[in-house]
Kinemage of the C-alpha trace (Angstrom):
@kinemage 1
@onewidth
@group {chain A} dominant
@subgroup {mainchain}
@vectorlist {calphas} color= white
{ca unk a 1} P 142.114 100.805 89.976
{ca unk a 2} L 144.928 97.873 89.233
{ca unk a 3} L 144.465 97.891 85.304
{ca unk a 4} L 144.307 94.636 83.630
{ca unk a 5} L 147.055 95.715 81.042
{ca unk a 6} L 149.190 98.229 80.866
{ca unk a 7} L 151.965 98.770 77.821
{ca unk a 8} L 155.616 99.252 78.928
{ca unk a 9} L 157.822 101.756 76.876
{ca unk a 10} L 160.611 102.359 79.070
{ca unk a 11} L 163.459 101.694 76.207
{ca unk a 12} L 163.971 103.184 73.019
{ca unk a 13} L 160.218 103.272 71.477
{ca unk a 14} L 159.333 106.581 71.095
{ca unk a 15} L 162.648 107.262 70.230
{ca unk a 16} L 162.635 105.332 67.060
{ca unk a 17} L 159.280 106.396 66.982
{ca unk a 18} L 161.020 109.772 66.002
{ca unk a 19} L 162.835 108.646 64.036
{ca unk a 20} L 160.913 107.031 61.472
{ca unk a 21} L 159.279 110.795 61.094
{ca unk a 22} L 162.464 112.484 60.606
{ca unk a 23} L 163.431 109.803 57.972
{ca unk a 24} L 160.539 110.936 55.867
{ca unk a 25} L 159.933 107.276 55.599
{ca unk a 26} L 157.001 106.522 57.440
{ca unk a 27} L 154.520 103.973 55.430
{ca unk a 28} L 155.727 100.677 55.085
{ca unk a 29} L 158.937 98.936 54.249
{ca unk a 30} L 161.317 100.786 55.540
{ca unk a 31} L 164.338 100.884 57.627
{ca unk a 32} L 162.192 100.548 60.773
{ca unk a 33} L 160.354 97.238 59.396
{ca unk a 34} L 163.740 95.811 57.969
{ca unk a 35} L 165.264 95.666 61.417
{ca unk a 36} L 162.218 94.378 63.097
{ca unk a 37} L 161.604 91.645 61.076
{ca unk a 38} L 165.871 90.696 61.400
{ca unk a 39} L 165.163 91.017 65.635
{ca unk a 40} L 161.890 88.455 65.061
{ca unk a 41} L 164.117 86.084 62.829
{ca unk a 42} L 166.615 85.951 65.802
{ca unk a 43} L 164.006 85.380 68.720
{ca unk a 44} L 161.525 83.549 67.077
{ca unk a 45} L 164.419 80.898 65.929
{ca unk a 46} L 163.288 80.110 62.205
{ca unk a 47} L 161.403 80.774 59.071
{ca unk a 48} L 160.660 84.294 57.440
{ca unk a 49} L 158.910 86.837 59.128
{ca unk a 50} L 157.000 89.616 57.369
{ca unk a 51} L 154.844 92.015 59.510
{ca unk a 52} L 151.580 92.938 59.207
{ca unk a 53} L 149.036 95.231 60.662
{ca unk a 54} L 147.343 92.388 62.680
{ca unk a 55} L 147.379 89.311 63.471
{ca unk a 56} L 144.220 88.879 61.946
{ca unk a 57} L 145.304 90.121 58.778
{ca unk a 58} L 148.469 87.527 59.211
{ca unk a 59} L 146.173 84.975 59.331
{ca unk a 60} L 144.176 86.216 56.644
{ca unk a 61} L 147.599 85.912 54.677
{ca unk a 62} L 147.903 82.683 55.391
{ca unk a 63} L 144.112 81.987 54.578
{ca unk a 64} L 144.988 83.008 50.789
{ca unk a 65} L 148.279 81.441 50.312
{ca unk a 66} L 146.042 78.079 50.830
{ca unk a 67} L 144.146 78.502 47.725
{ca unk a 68} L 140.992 78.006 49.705
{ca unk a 69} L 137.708 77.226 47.578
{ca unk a 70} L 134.391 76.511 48.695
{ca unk a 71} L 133.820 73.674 50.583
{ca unk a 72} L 137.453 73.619 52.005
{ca unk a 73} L 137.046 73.238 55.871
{ca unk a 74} L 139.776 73.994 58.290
{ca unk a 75} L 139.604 72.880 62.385
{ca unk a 76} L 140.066 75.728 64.768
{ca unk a 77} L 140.070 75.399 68.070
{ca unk a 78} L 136.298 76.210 69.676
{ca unk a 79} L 137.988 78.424 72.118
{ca unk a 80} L 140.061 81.070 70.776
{ca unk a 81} L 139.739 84.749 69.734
{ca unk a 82} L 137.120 85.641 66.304
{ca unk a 83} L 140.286 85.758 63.862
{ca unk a 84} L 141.570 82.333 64.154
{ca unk a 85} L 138.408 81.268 62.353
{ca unk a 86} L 136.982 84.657 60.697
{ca unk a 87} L 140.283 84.541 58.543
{ca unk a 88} L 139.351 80.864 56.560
{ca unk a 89} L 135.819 82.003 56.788
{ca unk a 90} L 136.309 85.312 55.187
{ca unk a 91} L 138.492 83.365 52.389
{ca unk a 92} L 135.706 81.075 51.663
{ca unk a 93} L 136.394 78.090 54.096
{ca unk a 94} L 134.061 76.677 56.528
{ca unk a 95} L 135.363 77.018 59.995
{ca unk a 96} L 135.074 74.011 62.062
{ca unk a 97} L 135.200 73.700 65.547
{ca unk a 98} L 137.154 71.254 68.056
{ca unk a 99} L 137.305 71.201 71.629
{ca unk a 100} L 139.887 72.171 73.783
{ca unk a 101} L 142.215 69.914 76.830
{ca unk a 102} L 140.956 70.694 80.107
{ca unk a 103} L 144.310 71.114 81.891
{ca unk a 104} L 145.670 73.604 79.069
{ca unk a 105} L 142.739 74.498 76.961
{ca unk a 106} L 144.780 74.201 73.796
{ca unk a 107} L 143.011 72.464 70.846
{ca unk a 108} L 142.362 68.794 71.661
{ca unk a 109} L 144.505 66.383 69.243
{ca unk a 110} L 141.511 63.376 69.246
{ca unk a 111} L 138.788 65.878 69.137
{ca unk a 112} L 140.568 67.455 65.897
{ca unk a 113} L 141.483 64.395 64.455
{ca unk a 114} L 137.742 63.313 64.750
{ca unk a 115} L 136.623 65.933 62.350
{ca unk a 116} L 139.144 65.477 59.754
{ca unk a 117} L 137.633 64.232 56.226
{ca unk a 118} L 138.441 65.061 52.931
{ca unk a 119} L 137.046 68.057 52.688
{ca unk a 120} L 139.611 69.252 55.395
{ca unk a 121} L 142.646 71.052 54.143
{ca unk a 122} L 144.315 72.249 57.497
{ca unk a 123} L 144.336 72.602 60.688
{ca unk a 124} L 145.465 75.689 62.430
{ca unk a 125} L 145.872 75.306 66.294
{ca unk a 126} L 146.390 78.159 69.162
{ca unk a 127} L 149.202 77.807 71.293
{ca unk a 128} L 146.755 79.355 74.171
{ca unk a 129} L 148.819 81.329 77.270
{ca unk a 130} L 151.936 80.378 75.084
{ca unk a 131} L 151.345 77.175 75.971
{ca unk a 132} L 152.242 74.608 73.353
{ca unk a 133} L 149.946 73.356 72.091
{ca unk a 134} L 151.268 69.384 71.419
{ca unk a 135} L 152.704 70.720 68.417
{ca unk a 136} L 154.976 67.663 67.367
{ca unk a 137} L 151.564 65.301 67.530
{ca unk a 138} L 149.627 67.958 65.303
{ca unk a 139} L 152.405 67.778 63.028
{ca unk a 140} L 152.370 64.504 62.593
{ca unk a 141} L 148.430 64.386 62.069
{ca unk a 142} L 149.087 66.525 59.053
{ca unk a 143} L 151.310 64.948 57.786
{ca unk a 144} L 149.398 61.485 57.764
{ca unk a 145} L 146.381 63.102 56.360
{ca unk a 146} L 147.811 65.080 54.098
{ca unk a 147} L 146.962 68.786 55.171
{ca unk a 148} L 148.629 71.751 56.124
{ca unk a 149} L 149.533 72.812 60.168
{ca unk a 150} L 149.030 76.723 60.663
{ca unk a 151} L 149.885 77.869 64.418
{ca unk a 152} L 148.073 81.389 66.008
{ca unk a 153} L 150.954 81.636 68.379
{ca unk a 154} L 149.515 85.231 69.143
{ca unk a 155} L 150.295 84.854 73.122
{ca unk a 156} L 153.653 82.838 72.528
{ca unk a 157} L 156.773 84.547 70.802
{ca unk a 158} L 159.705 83.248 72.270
{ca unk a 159} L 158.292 79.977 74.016
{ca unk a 160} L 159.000 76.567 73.334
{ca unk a 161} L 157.801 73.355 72.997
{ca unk a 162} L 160.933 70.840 73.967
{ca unk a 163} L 164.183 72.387 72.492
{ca unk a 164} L 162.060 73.904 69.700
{ca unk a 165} L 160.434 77.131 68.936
{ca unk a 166} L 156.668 77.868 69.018
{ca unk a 167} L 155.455 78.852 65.515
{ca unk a 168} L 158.221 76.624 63.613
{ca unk a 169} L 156.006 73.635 63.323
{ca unk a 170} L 154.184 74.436 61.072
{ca unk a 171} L 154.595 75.865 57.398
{ca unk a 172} L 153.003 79.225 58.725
{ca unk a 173} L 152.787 80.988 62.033
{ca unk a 174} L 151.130 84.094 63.516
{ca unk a 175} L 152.058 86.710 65.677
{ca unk a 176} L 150.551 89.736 67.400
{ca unk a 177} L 151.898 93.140 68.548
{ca unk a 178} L 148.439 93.972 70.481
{ca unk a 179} L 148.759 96.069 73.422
{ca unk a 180} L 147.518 93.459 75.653
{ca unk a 181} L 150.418 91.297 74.566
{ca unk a 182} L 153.774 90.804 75.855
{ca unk a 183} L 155.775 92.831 73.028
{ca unk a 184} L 153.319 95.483 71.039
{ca unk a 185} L 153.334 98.448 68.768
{ca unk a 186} L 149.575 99.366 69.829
{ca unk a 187} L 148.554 97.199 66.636
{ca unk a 188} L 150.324 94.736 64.958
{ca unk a 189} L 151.117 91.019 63.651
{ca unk a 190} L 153.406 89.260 61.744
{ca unk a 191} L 153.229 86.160 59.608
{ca unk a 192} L 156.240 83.580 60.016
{ca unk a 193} L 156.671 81.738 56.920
{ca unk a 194} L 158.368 78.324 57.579
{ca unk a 195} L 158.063 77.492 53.851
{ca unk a 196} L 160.229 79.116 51.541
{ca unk a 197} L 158.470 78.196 48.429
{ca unk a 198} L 155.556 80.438 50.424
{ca unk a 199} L 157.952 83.933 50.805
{ca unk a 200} L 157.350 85.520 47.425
{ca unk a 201} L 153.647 85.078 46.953
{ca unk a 202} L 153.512 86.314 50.593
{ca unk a 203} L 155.509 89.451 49.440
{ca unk a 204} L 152.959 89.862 46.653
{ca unk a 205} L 149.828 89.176 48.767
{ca unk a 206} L 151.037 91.755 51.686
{ca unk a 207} L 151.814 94.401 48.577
{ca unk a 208} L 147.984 94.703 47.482
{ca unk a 209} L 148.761 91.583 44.591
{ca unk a 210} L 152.017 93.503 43.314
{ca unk a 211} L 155.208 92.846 43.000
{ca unk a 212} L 156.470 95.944 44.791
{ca unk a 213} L 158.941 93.875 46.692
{ca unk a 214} L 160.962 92.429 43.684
{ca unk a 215} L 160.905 95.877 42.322
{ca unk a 216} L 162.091 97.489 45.424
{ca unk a 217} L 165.180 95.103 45.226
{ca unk a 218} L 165.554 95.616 41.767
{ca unk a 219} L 164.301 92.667 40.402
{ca unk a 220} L 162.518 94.034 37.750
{ca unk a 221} L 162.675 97.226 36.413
{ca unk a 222} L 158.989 98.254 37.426
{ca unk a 223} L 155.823 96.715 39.253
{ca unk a 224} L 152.496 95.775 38.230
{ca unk a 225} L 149.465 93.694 39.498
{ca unk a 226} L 150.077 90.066 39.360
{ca unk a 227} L 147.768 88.532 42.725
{ca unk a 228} L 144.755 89.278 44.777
{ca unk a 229} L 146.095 90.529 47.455
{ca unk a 230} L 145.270 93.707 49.881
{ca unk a 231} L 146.946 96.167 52.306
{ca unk a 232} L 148.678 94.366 54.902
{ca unk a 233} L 152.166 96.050 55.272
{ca unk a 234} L 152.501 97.891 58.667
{ca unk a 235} L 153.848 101.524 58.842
{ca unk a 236} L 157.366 102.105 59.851
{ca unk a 237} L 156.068 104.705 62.779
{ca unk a 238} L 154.424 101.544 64.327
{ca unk a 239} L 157.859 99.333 63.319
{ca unk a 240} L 159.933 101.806 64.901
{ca unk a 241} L 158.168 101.321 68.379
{ca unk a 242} L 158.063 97.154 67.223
{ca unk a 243} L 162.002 97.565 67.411
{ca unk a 244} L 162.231 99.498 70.866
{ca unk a 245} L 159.870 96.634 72.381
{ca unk a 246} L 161.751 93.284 70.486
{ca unk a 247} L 165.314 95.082 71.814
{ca unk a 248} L 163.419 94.548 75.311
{ca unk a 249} L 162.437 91.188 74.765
{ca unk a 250} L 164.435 89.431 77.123
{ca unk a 251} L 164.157 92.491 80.076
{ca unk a 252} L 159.918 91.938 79.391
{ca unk a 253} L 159.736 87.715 79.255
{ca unk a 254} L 162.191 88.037 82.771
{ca unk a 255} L 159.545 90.620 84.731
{ca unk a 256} L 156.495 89.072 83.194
{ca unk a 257} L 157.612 85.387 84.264
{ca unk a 258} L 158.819 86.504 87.622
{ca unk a 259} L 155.162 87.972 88.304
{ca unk a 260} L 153.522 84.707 86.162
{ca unk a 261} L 155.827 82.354 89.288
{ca unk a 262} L 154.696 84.958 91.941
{ca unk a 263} L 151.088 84.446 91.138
{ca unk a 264} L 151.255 80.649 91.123
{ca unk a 265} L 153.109 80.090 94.753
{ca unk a 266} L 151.460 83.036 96.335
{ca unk a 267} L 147.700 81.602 94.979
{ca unk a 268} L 148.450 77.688 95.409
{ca unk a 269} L 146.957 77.383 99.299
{ca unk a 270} L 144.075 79.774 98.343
{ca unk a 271} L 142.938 78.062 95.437
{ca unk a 272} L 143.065 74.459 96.873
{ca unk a 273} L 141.224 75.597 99.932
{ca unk a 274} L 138.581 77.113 97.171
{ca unk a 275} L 138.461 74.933 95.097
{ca unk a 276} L 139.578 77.259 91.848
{ca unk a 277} L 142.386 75.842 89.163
{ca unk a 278} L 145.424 77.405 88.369
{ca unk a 279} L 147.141 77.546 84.855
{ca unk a 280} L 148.708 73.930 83.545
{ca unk a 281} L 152.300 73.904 82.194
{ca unk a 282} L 153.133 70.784 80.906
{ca unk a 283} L 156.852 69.616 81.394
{ca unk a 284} L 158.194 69.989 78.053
{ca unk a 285} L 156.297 73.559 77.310
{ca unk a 286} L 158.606 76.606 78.213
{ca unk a 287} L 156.340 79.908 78.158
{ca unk a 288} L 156.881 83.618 78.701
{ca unk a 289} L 153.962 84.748 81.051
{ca unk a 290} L 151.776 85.834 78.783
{ca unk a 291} L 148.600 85.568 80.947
{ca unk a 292} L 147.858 84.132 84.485
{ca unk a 293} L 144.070 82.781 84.865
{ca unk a 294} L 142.056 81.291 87.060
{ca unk a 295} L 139.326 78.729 86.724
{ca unk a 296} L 136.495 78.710 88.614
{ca unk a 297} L 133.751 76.624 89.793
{ca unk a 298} L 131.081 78.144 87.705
{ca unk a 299} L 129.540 81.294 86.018
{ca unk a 300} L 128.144 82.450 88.817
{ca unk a 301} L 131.249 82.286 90.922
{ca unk a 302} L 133.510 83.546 88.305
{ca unk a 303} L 131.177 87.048 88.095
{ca unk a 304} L 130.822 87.041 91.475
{ca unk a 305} L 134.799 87.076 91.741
{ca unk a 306} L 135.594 89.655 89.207
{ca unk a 307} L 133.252 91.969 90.913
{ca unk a 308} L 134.713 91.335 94.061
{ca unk a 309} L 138.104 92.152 92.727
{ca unk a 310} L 136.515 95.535 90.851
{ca unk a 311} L 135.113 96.362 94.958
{ca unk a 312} L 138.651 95.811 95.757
{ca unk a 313} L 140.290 98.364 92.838
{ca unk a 314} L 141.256 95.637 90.499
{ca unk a 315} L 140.139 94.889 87.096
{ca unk a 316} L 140.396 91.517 86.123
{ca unk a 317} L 138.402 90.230 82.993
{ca unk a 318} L 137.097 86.811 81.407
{ca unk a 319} L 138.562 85.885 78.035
{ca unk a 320} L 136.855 83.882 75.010
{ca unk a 321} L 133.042 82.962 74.212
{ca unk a 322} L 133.300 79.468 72.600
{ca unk a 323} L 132.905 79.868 69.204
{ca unk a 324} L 130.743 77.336 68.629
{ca unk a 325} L 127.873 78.637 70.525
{ca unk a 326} L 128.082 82.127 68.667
{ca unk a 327} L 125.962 83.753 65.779
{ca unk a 328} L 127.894 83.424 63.277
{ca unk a 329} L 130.195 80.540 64.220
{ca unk a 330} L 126.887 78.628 63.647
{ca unk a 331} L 126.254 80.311 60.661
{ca unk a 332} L 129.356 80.150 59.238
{ca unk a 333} L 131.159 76.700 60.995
{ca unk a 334} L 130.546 73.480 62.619
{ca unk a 335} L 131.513 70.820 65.065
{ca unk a 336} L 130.009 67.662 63.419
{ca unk a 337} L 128.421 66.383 66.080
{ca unk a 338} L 131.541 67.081 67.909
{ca unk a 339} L 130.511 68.497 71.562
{ca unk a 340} L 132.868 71.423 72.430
{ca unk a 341} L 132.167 71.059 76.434
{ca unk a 342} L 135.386 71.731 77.997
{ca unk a 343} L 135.751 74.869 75.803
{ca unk a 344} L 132.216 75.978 76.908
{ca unk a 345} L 133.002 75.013 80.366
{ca unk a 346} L 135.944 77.921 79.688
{ca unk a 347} L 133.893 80.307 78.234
{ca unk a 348} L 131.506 80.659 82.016
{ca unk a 349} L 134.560 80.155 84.381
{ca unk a 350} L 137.619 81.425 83.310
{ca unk a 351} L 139.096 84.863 84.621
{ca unk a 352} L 142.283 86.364 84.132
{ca unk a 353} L 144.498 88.486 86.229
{ca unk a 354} L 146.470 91.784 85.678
{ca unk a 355} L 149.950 90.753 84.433
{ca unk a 356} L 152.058 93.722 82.697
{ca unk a 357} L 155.612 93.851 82.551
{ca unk a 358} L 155.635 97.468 84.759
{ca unk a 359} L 153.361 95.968 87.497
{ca unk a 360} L 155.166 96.662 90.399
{ca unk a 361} L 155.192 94.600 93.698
{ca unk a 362} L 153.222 96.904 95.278
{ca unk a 363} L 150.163 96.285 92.630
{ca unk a 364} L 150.597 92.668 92.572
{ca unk a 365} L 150.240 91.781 96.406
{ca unk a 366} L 147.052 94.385 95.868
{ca unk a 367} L 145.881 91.956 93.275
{ca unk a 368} L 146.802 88.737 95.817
{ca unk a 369} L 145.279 90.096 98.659
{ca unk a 370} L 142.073 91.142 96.934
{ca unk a 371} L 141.886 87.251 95.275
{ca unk a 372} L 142.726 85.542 98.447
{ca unk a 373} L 139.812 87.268 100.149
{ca unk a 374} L 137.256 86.130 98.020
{ca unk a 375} L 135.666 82.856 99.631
{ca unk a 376} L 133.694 80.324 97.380
């Protein structure tokens, strides 16, 4: 079986992984996370980058350095992973939810702006497939009403949108280390702070609500509790094997974008004579083949098509459940009457491919050959 992900440590991970134990420094905020977070400065292109255990707990960092209250609402995109929303939620915000382009499936600028009111106090959008997601008109839309921009660019360290980098739009940006994405430590995040009046409390809030960092640098002569914050600060085992991967991070985009260009001329005949969709890449967005998926007509085609694939020793899988329609994202959120169609549309017919930096040529014309047999 063709796995739908596999990790790559071919470079210098599990040597650093090493050592970080023979340091004797292996919790967090050591030598391992100091030169991780200097390698994400210099690829992501801006702002101050502090990791984290998750991405989720990034954006749950972000979540608290809004001062959310009760009846603060923030606009999410309808289709995206739990976290984007489960982080304002969980920090007392109602989640609400707007639908997503068709071409893209990034969050929809007129569907957001619909839902804006002034209860709203941000708007965090997904850059999905490292796609960007019209950054430069979301910033704008926060700017007229007032609000703050927060990007999830889990799938998109290193693209761009124009000449600029994703994730330096707005005041905060996320990042994830998952081992489904393109650089991972098993599990891990980061939160990119764009604001520099944001760094310290960020220091504090990652430090369980101390101010271990100031004392660390000698600041102050010892550290107390001064915030609510909670555990957030990754090991430096997992940082050591962070460093071997961002080292790579040019060797990775290359393979993973030559087998993201493979897919789309090898598929393009299939999938008009088909009748599936292939991924959208606007002009001015400049990704790193973070996924390849297909769109097709309907549920019961896309199910049929996986399990023709699984006959066929591949694994491909779907990806997000619109939000909207779930327990607790209508418990917890809303739409407003807005109708999240495109990103329910998504939800029934969207499949995605095995893409993993190691995937050799051999595995990928398996995977091409199994998905160009399938007939709708």
């Amino acid at each position: 079986m063709i796995p739908f992900n596999r990790p790559s440590f071919e470079g210098n991970e599990l040597k650093y992984l090493a050592q970080a134990v023979a340091n004797g420094h292996t919790a967090g905020n050591g030598p391992f996370t100091e030169r991780a977070e200097a390698l994400l400065e210099a690829i992501h292109g801006g702002g101050t980058a502090l990791l984290t255990t998750s991405c989720t707990h990034a954006l749950e960092m972000a979540a608290r350095l809004l001062n959310l209250k009760p009846g603060d609402e923030i606009i999410v995109p309808a289709y995206t992973f739990v976290s984007t929303a489960s982080a304002f939620a969980w920090n007392g915000a109602k989640p609400v939810f707007a639908d997503v382009r068709p071409d893209t499936l990034n969050i929809a600028p007129e569907s957001a702006e619909r839902l804006i009111n002034e209860r709203t106090r941000a708007i965090c959008i997904v850059h999905y497939a490292g796609v960007g997601a019209e950054p430069d008109v979301f910033t704008d839309m926060a700017r007229r009403h007032g609000i703050s921009l927060i990007e999830d660019n889990a799938h998109g360290l290193g693209a761009r949108y124009g000449d600029q980098p994703l994730g330096t739009f707005g005041g905060m940006s996320t990042l994830s280390f998952h081992e489904t994405k393109n650089i991972t430590c098993g599990e891990g995040g980061a939160l990119i702070i764009n604001d520099p009046a944001l760094v310290e409390r960020a220091e504090i809030l990652r430090e369980k609500g101390t101010d271990r960092s100031r004392f660390l640098r000698g600041q102050v002569d010892k550290y107390t509790w001064v915030d609510l914050g909670s555990s957030w600060v990754i090991s430096d085992l997992l940082a050591g094997v962070l460093v071997g991967q961002l080292e790579r991070f040019d060797e990775i985009r290359k393979a993973r974008l030559r087998l993201w260009n493979t897919y789309q001329d090898q598929l393009a005949d299939w999938a008009a004579e088909n009748g599936v969709r292939l991924p959208t890449v606007p002009q001015q967005c400049h990704h790193t083949g973070h996924m390849y998926y297909l769109t097709l007509a309907d549920q019961i085609e896309r199910d049929r098509f996986i399990d023709h694939l699984r006959e066929r020793g591949v694994y491909a899988v779907f990806h997000y459940q619109s939000l909207d329609t779930s327990p607790m994202g209508r418990q917890l959120g809303g739409t407003r009457n807005e109708v999240c169609a495109i990103a329910e549309l998504a939800s029934k017919t969207l499949v995605r491919l095995p893409l993993f930096a190691s995937m050799s040529h051999e595995e990928q014309q398996s995977v091409i050959d199994a998905t160009t047999s399938f007939r709708s």
